[in-house]
C-alpha positions as CSV (number, residue, x, y, z in Angstrom):
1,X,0.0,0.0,0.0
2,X,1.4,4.0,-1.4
3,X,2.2,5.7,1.7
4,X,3.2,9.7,0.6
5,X,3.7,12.0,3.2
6,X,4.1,15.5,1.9
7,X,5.9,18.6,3.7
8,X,5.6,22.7,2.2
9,X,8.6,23.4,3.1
10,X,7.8,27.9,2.9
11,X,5.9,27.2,-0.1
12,X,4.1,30.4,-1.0
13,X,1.0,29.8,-2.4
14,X,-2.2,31.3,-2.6
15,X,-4.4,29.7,0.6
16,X,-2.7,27.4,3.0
17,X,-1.7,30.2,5.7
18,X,-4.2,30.9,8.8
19,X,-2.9,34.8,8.5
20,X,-3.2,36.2,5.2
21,X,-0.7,38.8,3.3
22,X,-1.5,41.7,1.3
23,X,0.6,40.5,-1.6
24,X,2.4,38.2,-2.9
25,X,5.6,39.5,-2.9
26,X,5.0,40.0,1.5
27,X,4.5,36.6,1.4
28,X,7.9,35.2,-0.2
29,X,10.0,38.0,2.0
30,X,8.3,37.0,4.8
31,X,8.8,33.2,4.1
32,X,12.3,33.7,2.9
33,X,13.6,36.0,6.1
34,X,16.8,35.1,6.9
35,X,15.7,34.5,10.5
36,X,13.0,32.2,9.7
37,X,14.8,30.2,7.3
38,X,17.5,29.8,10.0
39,X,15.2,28.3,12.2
40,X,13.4,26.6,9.8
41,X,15.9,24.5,8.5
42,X,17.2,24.0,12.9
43,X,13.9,21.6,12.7
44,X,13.8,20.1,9.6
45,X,17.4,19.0,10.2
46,X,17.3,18.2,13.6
47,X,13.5,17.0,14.5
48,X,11.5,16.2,11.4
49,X,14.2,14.0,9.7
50,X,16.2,12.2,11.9
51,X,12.8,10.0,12.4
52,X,11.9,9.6,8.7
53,X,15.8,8.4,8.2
54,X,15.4,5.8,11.0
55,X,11.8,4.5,9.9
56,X,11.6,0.7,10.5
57,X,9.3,0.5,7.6
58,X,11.2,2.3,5.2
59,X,9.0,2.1,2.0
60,X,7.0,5.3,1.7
61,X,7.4,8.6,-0.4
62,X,8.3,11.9,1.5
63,X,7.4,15.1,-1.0
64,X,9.0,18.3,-0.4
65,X,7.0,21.3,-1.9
66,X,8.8,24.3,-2.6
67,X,8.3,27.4,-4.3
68,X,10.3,28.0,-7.7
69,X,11.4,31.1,-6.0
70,X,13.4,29.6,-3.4
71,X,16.8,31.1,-3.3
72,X,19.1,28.9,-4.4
73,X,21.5,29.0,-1.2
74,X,18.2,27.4,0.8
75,X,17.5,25.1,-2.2
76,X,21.1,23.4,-2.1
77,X,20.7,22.6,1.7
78,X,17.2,21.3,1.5
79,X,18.6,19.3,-1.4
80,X,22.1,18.5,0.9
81,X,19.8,17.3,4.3
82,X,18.1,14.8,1.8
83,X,20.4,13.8,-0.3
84,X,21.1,9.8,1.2
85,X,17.4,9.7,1.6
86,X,16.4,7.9,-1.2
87,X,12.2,8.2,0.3
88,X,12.5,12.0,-0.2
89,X,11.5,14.1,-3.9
90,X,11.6,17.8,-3.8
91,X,9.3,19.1,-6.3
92,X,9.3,23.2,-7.3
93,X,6.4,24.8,-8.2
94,X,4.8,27.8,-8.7
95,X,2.8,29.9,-6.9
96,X,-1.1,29.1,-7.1
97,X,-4.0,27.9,-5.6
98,X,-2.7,25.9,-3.0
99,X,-5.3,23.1,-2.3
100,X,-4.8,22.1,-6.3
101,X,-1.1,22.6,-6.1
102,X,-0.4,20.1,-3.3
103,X,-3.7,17.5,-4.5
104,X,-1.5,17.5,-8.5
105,X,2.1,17.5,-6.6
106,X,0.6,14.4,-4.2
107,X,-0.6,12.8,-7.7
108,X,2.3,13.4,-9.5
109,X,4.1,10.5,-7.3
110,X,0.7,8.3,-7.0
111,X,0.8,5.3,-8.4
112,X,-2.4,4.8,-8.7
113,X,-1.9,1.1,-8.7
114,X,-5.2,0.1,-8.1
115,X,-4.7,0.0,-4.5
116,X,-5.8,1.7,-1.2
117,X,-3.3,4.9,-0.9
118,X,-2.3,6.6,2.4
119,X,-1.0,10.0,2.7
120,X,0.6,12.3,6.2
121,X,1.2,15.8,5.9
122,X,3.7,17.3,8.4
123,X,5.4,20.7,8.5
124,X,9.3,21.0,8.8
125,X,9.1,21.5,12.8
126,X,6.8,17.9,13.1
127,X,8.2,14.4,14.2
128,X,6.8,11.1,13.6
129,X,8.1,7.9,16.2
130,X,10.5,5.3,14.4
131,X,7.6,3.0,14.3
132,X,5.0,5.3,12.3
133,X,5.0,3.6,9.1
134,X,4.8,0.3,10.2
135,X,1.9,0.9,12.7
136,X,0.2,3.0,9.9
137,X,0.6,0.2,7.6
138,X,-1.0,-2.2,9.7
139,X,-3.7,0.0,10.9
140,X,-4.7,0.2,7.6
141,X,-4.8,-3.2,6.8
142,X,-7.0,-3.8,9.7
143,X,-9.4,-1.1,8.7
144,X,-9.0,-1.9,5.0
145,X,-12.4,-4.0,4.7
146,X,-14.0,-1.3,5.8
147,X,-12.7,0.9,2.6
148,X,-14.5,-0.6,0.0
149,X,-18.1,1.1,1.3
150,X,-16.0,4.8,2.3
151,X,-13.8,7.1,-0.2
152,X,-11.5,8.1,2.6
153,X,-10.6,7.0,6.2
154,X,-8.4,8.9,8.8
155,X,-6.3,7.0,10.7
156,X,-5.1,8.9,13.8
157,X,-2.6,8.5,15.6
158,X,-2.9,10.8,18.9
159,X,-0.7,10.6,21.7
160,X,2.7,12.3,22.1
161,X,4.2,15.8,22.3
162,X,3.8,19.7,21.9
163,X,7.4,20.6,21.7
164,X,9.3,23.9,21.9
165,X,13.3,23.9,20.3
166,X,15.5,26.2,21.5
167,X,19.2,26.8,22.4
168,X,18.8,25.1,25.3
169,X,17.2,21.7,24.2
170,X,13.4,20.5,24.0
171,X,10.9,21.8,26.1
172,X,7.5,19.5,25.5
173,X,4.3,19.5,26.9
174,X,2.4,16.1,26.3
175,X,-0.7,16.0,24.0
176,X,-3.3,13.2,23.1
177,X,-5.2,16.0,21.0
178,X,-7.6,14.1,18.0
179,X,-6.3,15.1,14.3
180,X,-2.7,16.2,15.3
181,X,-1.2,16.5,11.6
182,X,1.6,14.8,12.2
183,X,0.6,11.5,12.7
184,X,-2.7,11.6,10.8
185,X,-3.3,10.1,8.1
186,X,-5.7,9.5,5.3
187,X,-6.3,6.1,3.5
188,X,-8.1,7.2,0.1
189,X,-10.1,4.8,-2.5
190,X,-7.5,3.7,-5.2
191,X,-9.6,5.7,-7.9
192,X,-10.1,8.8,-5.6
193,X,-7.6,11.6,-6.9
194,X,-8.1,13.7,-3.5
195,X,-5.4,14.2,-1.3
196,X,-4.3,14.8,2.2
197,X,-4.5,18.2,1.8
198,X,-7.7,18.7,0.3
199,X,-9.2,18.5,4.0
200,X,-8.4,20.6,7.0
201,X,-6.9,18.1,9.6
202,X,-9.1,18.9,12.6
203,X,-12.5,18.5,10.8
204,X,-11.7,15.6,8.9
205,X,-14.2,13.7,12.1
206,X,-16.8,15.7,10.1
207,X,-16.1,14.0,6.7
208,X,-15.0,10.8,7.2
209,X,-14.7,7.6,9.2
210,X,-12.0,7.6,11.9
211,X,-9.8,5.0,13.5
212,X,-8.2,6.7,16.5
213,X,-5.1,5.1,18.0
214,X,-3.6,6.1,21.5
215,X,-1.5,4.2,24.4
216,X,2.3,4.9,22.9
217,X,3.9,8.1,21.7
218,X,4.0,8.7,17.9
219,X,4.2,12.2,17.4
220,X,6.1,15.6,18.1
221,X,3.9,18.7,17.6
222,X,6.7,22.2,17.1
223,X,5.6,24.6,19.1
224,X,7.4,28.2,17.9
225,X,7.1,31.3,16.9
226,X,7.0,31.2,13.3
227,X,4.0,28.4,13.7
228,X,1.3,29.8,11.1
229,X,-0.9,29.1,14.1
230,X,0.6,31.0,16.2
231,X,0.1,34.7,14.9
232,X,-3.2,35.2,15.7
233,X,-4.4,36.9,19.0
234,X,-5.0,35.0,22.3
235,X,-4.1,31.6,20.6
236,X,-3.2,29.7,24.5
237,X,0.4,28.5,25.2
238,X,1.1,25.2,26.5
239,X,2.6,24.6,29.7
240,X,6.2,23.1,28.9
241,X,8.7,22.1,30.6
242,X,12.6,20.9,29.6
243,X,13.3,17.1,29.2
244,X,15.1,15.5,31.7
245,X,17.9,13.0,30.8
246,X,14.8,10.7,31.5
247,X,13.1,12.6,28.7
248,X,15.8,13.3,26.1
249,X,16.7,9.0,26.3
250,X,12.6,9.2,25.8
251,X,13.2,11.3,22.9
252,X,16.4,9.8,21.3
253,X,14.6,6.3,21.4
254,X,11.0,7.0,20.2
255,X,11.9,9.9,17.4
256,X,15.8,9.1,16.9
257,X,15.8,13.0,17.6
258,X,18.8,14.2,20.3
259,X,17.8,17.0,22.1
260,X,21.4,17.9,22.4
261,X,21.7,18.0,18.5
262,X,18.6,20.8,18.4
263,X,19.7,22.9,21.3
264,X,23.5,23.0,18.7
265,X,21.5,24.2,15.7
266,X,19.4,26.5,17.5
267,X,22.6,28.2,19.5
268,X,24.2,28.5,16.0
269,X,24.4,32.0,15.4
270,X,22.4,32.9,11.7
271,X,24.8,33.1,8.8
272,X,25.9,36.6,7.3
């Protein structure tokens, strides 16, 4: 069974963002700011990875969107963090609807095989455990006789972490909210040319079956201040706290992510 997870990594498109721009020209500076970029790439190297390199089911398809006007300094290290990763395929596009872009981009690398097709969308600060594909996998075998009479199922994996990088390490909060994006994911009807992305990850209980899974940690949620989410007015903080050595062993064994690898990026000072 296709399993395609697929990451915007600052795609600029038109839709996608929870706060608007006036243009589209704000958009790509304020994507492409130095500062954020810095950070950006802090979590796609050290947190969203290192658990996608480790998978213990290692057949799936990681798409990287990016905008066609992505300086080329960022595009040679997206290209460099992925380049012994034979899952990942960065994909350029331009600016449009964004919905349609992602649905033809996720198509592009369907095989449309006449099989069941799972997809995971995750943003560049997200973290799936080791074990994510393989427990997908299976979950979706289990649920599979149920597909024939649905054109989509969510499969939702809830339970894990809010986390918060910074110089000084991880700082998590844990979560066992429904619909987390990370390690949601959506089993579509072999004919059905929708994708993940056509649906907005906390309503899909509103369009579809769901198959909620809980009892071991399988995701990491970033928490930071470039979140989309995070820009609007009296959005609520999460209590968190720093990992332990009890925690970052937690951490390292679940994710493959080392805590003391993060805080390194993040005290890295932003290149001139």
């Amino acid at each position: 069974m296709q399993t395609i997870g697929i990451c915007r990594f600052s795609y600029p498109g038109d839709g996608g963002f929870q706060v608007e721009h006036r243009s589209l020209r704000e958009r790509i500076d304020y994507l492409y700011a130095p500062a954020r970029m810095h950070e950006r790439f802090a979590t796609f190297e050290t947190m969203m990875l290192p658990p996608l390199k480790a998978q213990s089911d290692d057949d799936f398809t990681l798409l990287i969107v990016i905008g066609d006007s992505l300086p080329p300094v960022y595009r040679d290290r997206l290209e460099a963090a992925v380049e012994h990763m034979p899952q990942a395929v960065i994909q350029a596009h331009q600016p449009g609807p964004h919905r349609k872009v992602m649905q033809e981009a996720i198509n592009s690398v369907r095989r449309f095989d006449g099989d069941a097709c799972l997809q995971f969308r995750m943003d560049d600060d997200d973290a799936v455990a080791c074990t994510y594909i393989e427990h997908l996998r299976q979950a979706a075998y289990d649920v599979l006789p149920m597909a024939s009479r649905h054109r989509h199922i969510a499969i939702d994996f809830n339970q894990g972490f809010i986390a918060r990088p910074s110089a000084d390490g991880l700082s998590v909060a844990p979560t066992n909210v429904p619909y987390t994006t990370a390690a949601l994911a959506l089993m579509f009807r072999p004919d059905l040319p929708l994708s993940v992305m056509n649906f907005a990850h906390m309503k899909v209980g509103q369009k579809m079956p769901t198959v909620t899974f809980s009892g071991e940690d399988m995701l990491i949620r970033g928490h930071n201040d470039h979140n989309d989410s995070r820009q609007k007015p009296g959005t609520r903080a999460p209590k968190l706290a720093p990992l332990d050595a009890a925690g970052k062993a937690h951490i390292k064994a679940t994710f493959n992510i080392d805590a003391d690898a993060v805080a390194k990026a993040f005290a890295t000072p932003l290149s001139k």
